[in-house]
Short mmCIF file of the C-alpha atoms (twelve columns), coordinates in Angstrom:
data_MODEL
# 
_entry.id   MODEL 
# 
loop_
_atom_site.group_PDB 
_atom_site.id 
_atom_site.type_symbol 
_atom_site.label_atom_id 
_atom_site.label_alt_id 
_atom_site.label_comp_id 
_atom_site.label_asym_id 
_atom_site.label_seq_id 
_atom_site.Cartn_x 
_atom_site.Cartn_y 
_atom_site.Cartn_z 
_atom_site.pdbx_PDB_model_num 
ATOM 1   C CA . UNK A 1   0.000   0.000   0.000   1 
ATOM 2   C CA . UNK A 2   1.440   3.708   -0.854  1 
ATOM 3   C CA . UNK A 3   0.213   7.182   0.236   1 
ATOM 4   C CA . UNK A 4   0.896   10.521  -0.932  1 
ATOM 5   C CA . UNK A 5   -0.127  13.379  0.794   1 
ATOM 6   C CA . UNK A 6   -0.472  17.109  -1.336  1 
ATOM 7   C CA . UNK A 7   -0.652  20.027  0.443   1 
ATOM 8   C CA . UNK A 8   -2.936  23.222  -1.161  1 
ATOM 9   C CA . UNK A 9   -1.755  26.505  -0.433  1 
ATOM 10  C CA . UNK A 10  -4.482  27.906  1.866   1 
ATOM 11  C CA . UNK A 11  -3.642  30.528  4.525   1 
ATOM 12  C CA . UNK A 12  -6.997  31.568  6.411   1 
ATOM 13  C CA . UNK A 13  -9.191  29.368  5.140   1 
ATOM 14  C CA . UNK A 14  -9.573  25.917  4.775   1 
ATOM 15  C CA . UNK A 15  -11.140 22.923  2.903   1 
ATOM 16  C CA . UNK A 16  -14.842 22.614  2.825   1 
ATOM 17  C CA . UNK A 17  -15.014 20.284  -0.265  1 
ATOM 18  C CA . UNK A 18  -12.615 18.415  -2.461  1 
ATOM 19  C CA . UNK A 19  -12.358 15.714  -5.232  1 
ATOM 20  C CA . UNK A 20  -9.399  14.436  -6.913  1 
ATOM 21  C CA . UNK A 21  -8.265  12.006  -9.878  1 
ATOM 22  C CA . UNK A 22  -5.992  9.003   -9.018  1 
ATOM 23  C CA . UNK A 23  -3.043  10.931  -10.175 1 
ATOM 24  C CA . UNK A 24  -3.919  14.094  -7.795  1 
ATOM 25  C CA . UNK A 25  -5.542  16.526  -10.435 1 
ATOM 26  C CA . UNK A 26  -7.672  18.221  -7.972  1 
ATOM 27  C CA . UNK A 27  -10.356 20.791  -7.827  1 
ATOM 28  C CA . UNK A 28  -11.439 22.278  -4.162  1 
ATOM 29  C CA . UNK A 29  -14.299 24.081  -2.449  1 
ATOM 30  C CA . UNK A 30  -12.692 26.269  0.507   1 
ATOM 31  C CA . UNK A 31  -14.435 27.739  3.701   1 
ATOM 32  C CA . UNK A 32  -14.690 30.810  1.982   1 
ATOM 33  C CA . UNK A 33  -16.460 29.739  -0.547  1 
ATOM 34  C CA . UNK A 34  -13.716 29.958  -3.454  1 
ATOM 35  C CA . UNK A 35  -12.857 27.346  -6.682  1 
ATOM 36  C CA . UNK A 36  -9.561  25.854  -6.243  1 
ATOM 37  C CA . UNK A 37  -7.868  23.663  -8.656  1 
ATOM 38  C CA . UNK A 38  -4.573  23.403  -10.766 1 
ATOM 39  C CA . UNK A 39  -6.065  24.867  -14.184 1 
ATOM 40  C CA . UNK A 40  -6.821  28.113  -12.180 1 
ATOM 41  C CA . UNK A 41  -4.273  30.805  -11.700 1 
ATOM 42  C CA . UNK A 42  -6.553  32.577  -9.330  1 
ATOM 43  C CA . UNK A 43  -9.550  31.423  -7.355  1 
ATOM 44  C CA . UNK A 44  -13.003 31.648  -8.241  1 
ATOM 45  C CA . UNK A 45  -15.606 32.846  -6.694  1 
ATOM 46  C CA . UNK A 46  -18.981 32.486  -8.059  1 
ATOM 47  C CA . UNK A 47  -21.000 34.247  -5.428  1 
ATOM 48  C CA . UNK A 48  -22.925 31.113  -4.342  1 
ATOM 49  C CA . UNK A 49  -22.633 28.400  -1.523  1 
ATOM 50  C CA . UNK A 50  -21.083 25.677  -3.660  1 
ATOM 51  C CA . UNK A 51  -21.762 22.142  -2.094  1 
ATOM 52  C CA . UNK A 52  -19.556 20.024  -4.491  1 
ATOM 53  C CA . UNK A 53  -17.402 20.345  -7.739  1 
ATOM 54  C CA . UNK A 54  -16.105 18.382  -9.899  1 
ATOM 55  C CA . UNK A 55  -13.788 18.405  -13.038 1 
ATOM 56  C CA . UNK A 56  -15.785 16.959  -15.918 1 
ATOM 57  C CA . UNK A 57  -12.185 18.315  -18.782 1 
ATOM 58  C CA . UNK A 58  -9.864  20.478  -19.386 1 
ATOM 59  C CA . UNK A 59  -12.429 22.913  -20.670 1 
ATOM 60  C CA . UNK A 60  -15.583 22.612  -18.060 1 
ATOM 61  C CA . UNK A 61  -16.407 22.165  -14.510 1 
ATOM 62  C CA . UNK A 62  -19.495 21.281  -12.586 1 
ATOM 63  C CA . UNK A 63  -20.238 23.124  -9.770  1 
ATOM 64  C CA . UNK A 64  -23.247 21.859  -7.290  1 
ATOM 65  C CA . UNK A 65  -25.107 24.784  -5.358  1 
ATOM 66  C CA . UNK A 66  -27.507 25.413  -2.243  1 
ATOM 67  C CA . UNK A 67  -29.885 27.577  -3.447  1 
ATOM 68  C CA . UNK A 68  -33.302 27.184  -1.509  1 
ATOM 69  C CA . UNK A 69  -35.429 29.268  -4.069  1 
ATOM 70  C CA . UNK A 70  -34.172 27.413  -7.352  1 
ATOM 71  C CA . UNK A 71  -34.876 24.476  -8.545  1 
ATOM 72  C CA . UNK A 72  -31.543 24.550  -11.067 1 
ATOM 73  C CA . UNK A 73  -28.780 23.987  -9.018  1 
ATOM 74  C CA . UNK A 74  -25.558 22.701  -10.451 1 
ATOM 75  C CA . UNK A 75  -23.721 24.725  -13.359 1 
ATOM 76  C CA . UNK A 76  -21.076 23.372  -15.816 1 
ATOM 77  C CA . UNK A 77  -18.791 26.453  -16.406 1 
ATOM 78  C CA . UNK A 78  -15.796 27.161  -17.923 1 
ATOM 79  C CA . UNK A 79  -12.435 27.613  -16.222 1 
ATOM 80  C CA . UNK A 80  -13.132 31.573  -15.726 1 
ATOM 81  C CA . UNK A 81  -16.507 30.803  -14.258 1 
ATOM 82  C CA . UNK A 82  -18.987 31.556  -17.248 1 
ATOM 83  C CA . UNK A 83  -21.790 29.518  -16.820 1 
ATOM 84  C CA . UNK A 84  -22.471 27.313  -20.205 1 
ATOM 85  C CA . UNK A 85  -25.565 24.840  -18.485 1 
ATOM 86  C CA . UNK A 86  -27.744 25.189  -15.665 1 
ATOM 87  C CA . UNK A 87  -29.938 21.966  -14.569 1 
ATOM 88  C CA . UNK A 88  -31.223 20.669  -11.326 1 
ATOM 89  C CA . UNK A 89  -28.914 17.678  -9.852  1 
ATOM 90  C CA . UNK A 90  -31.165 16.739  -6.697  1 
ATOM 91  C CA . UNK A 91  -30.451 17.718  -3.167  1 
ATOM 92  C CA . UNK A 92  -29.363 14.598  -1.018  1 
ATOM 93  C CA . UNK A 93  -26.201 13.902  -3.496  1 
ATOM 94  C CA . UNK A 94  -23.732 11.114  -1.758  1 
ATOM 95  C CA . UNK A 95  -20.958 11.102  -4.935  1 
ATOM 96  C CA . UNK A 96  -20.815 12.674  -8.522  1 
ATOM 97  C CA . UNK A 97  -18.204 10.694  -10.624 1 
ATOM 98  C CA . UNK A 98  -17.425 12.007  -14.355 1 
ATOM 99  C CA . UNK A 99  -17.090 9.387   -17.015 1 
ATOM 100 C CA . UNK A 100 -16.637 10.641  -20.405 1 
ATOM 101 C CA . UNK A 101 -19.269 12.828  -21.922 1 
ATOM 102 C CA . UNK A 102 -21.680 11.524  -18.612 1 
ATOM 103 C CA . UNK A 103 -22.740 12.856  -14.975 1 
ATOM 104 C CA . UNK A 104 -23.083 9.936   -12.627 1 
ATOM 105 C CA . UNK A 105 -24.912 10.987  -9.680  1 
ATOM 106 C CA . UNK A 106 -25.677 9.257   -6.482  1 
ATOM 107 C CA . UNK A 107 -27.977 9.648   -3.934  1 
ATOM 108 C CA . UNK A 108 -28.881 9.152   -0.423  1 
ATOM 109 C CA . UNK A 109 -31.829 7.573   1.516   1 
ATOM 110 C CA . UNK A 110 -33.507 11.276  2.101   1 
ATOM 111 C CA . UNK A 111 -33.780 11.864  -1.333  1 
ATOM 112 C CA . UNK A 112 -34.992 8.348   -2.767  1 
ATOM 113 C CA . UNK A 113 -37.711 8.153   -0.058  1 
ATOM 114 C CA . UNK A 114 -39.004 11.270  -0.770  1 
ATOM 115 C CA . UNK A 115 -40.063 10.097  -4.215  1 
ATOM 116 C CA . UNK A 116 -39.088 12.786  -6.438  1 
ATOM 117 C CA . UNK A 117 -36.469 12.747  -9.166  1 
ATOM 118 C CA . UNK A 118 -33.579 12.619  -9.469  1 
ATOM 119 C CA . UNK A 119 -32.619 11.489  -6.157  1 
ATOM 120 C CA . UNK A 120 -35.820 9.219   -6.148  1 
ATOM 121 C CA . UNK A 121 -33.562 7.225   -8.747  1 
ATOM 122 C CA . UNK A 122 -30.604 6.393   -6.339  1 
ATOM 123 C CA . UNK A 123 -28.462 6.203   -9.137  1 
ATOM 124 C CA . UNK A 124 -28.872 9.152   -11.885 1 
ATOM 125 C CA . UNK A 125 -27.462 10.100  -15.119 1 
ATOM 126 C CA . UNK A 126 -27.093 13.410  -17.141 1 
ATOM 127 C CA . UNK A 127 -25.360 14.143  -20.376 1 
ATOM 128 C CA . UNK A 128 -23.556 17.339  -20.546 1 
ATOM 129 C CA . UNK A 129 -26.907 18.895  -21.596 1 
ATOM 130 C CA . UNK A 130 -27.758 18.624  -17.834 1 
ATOM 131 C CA . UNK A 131 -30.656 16.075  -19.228 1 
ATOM 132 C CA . UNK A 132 -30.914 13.369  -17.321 1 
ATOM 133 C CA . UNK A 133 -30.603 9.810   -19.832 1 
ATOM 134 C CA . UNK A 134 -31.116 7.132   -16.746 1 
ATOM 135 C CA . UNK A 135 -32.746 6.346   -13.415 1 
ATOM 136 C CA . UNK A 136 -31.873 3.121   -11.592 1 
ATOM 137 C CA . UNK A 137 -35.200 3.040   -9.732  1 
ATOM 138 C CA . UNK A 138 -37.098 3.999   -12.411 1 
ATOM 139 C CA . UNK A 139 -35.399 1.090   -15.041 1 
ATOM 140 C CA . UNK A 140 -35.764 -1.441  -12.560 1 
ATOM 141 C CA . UNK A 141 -38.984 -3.653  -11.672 1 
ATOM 142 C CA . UNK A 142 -36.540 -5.572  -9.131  1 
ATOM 143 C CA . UNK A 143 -35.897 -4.400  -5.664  1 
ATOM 144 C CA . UNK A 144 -35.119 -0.914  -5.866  1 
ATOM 145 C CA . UNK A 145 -32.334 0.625   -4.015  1 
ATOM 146 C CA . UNK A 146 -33.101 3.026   -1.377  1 
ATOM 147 C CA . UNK A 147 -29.945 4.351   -0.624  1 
ATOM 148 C CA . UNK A 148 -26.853 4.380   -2.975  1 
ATOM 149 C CA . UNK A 149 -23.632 3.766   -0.918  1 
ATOM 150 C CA . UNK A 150 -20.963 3.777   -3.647  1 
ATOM 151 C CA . UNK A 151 -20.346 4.057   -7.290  1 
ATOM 152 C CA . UNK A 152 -17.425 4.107   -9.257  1 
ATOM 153 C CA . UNK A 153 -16.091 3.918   -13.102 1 
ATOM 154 C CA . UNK A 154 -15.608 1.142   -14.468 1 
ATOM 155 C CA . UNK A 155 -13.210 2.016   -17.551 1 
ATOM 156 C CA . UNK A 156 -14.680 4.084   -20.217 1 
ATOM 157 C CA . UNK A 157 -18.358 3.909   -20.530 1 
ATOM 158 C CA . UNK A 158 -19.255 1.834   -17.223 1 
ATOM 159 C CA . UNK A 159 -19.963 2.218   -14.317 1 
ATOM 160 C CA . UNK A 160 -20.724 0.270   -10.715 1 
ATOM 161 C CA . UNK A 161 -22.514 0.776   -7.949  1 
ATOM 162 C CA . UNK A 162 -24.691 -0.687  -4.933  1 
ATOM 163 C CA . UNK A 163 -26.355 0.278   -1.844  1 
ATOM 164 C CA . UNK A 164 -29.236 -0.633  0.675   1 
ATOM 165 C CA . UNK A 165 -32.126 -2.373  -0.651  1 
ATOM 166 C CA . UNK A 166 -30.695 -4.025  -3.546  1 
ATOM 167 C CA . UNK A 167 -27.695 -5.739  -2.161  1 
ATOM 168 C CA . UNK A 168 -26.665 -6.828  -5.661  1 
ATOM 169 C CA . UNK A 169 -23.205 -4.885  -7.446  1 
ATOM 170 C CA . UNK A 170 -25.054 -3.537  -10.422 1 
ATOM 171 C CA . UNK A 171 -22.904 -3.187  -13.523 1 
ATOM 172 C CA . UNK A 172 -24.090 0.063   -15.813 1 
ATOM 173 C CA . UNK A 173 -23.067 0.558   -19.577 1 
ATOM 174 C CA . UNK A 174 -23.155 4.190   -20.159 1 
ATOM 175 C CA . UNK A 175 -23.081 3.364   -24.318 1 
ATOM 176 C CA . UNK A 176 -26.340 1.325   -24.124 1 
ATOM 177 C CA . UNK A 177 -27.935 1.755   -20.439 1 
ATOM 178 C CA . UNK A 178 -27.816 -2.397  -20.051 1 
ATOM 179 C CA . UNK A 179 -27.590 -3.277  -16.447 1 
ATOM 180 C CA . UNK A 180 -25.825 -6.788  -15.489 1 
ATOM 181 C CA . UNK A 181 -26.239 -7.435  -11.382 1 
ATOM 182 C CA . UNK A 182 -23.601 -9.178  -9.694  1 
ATOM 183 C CA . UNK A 183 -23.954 -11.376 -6.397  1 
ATOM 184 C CA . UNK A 184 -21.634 -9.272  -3.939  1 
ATOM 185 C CA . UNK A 185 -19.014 -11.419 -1.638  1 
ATOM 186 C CA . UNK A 186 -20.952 -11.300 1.992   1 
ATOM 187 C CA . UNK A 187 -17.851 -9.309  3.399   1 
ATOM 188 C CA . UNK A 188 -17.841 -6.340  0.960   1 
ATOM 189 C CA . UNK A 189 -21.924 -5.359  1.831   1 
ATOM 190 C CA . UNK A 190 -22.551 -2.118  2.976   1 
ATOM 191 C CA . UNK A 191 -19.370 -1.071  2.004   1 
ATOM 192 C CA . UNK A 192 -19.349 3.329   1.404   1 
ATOM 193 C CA . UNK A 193 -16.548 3.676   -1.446  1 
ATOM 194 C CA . UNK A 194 -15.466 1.471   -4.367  1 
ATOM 195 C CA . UNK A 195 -12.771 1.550   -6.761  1 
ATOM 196 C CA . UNK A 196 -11.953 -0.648  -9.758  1 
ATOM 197 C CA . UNK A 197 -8.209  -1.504  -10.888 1 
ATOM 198 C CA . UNK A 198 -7.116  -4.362  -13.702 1 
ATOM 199 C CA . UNK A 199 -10.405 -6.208  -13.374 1 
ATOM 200 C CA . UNK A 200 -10.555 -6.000  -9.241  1 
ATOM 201 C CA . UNK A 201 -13.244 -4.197  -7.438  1 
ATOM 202 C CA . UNK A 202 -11.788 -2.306  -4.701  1 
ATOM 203 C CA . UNK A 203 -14.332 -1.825  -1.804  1 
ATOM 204 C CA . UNK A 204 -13.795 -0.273  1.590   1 
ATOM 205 C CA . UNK A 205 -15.902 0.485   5.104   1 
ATOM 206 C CA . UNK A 206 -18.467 -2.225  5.010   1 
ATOM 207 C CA . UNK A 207 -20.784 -2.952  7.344   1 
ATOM 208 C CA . UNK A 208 -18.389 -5.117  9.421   1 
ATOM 209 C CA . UNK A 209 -15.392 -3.597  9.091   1 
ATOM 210 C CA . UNK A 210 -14.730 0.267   8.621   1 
ATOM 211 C CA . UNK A 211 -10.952 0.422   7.582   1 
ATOM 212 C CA . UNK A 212 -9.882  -2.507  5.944   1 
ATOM 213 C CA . UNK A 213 -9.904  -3.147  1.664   1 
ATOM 214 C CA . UNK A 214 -11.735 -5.977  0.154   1 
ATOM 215 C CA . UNK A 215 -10.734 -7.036  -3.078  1 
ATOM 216 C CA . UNK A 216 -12.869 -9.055  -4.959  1 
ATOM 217 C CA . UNK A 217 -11.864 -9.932  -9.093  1 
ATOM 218 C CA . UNK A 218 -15.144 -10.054 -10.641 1 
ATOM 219 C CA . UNK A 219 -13.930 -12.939 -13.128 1 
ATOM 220 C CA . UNK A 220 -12.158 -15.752 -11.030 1 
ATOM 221 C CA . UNK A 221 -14.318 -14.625 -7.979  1 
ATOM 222 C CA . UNK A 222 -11.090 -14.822 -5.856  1 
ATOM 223 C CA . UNK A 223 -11.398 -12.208 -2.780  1 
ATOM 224 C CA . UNK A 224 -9.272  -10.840 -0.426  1 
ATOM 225 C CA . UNK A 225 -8.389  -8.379  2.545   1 
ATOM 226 C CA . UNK A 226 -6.136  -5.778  3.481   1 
ATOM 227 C CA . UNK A 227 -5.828  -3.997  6.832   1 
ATOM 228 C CA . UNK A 228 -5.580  -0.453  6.989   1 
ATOM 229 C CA . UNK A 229 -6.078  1.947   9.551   1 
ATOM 230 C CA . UNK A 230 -7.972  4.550   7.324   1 
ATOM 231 C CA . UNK A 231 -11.728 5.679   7.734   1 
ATOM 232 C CA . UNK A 232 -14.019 7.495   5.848   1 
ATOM 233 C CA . UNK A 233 -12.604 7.189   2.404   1 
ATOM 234 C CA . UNK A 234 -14.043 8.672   -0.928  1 
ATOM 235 C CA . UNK A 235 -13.221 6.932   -4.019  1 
ATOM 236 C CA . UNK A 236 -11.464 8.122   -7.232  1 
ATOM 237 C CA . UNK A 237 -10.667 6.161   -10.311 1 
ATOM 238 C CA . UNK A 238 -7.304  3.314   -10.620 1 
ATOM 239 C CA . UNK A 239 -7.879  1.736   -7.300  1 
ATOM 240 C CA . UNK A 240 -7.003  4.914   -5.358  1 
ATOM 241 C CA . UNK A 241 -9.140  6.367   -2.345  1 
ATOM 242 C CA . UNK A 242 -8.605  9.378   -0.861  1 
ATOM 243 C CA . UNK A 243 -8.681  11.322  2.608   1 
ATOM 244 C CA . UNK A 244 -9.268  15.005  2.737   1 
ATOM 245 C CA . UNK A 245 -8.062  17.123  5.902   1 
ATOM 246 C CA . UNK A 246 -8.072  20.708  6.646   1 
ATOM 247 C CA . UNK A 247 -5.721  21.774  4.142   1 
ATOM 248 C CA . UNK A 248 -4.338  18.748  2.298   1 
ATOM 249 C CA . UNK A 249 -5.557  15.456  1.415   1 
ATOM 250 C CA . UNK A 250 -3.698  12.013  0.998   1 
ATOM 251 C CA . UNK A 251 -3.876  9.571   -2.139  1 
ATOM 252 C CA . UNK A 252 -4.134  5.328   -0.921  1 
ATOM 253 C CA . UNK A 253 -3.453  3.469   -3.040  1 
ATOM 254 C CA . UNK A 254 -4.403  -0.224  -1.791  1 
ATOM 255 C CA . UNK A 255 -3.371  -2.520  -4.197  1 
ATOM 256 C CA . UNK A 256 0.271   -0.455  -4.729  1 
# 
C-alpha cells in the first residue's frame, strides 16, 4: 500500500469540499467559498454556496449549489466561471463521478424516499446537456435501491454501484444503459466507497469492518483483505481512495 499526501496553499481558510483524480488533479471548495484547482491561476468565486465540484475536462467544470429558491442547481462552467448549463442535480447527493461525456450521480436515503427525481432514482445520469438519460429506480422492476452507498467507473463507458435495498453490485453501460447485477461477496456489503483496478473491485468500510480493503476480481471470484487503519474514504478512479483534511488530502493506493 502507498500514500501521498499534497498540500494546497491555503492561509486563512480551509477545505470545505474536495475531489481528486488518481493521479492528484484536484479541484477544491474552501471555507470561503472559493474554486480551487490546478487549471486556475486565481480562485473563483462564483457568489454562491457551492456544495460540491467536480472536473468533468480540461475545458468545463461542474459546480453543485444550495440555493433554496431554485430548482436549477448545479452549473457546468468554464475555467473563468462563465456559466455554459444550468440543470437541477437533486439535493441529497452522496458522490458525482465524471465518465466521459456523462454525470453519474448518487444519492442518499432522504432523497430516494421522498419520491421525487432525481434522487428518487438512487443512481442518476445526465449528459452534458444537464438532461438526465437514466434512473436506476425507475429502469428497474426488481428491488429498488433506497440508498446508494458507492459508485465508481468502471473504464470508459461503465460504471458500478450498490447500496441498501438491492444488495446486488449492479454493472451500468453508459453506451447502451444495459444493467448486469452481480452477487456481492458477503464481506464487501454495505461497504461506502469502491474503486476498480485491472479487473478487481476495490471496496472499503463495510458494514463489518470500517478500515480494511476488500478485493474481490469479478472474473475468477477470488477475494481478499487488506488492513488499513484509514476511515471514511471517498473513491477516485485506478484503485485509489482518498482522505481530505483541513488543508491537504492524501492519495491510498491499496493494491500499490
Amino acid at each position: 500500500m502507498t500514500t501521498k499526501t499534497i498540500e494546497l496553499n491555503l492561509f486563512q481558510e480551509n477545505i470545505k469540499y474536495l475531489s481528486t483524480g488518481d493521479l492528484g488533479n484536484f479541484i477544491a471548495v474552501t471555507s470561503q467559498n472559493r474554486i480551487v484547482t490546478l487549471g486556475i491561476k486565481t480562485p473563483l468565486e462564483l457568489g454562491v454556496d457551492i456544495v460540491m465540484a467536480k472536473i468533468i475536462n480540461e475545458e468545463k467544470i461542474l459546480i453543485v449549489f444550495h440555493h433554496p429558491n431554485s430548482v436549477e442547481n448545479a452549473l457546468i462552467i468554464d475555467y473563468e466561471g462563465n456559466c455554459k448549463v444550468k440543470f437541477n442535480i437533486g439535493n441529497s447527493i452522496n458522490d458525482i463521478k465524471i465518465n466521459g461525456k456523462k454525470i453519474i450521480v448518487s444519492y442518499f436515503d432522504e432523497g430516494v424516499l421522498k419520491g421525487y427525481k432525481p434522487d428518487y432514482d438512487a443512481l442518476a445520469v445526465f449528459n452534458l446537456n444537464g438532461k438526465q438519460v437514466f434512473g436506476f429506480n425507475s429502469s428497474t422492476l426488481n428491488d429498488k435501491l433506497i440508498d446508494c452507498y458507492c459508485v465508481a467507473n468502471q473504464g470508459n463507458g461503465k460504471v458500478i454501484f450498490n447500496g441498501y435495498g438491492n444488495f446486488s453490485l449492479q454493472e451500468l453501460d453508459l453506451n447502451n444503459l444495459n444493467l448486469i447485477s452481480h452477487k456481492v461477496p458477503t464481506g464487501c456489503i454495505g461497504a461506502q466507497s469502491v474503486s476498480t483496478k485491472s479487473g478487481n473491485i476495490i471496496f472499503h468500510s463495510t458494514y463489518k469492518d470500517k478500515t480494511s480493503f476488500f478485493i474481490w476480481n469479478l472474473k475468477s471470484d477470488e477475494f481478499h483483505q487488506i488492513n488499513s487503519e484509514f476511515k471514511n474514504l471517498r473513491s477516485t478512479e485506478n484503485g485509489v481512495f482518498y482522505k481530505v483534511d483541513k488543508k491537504s488530502f492524501t492519495l491510498i493506493s491499496p493494491l500499490e
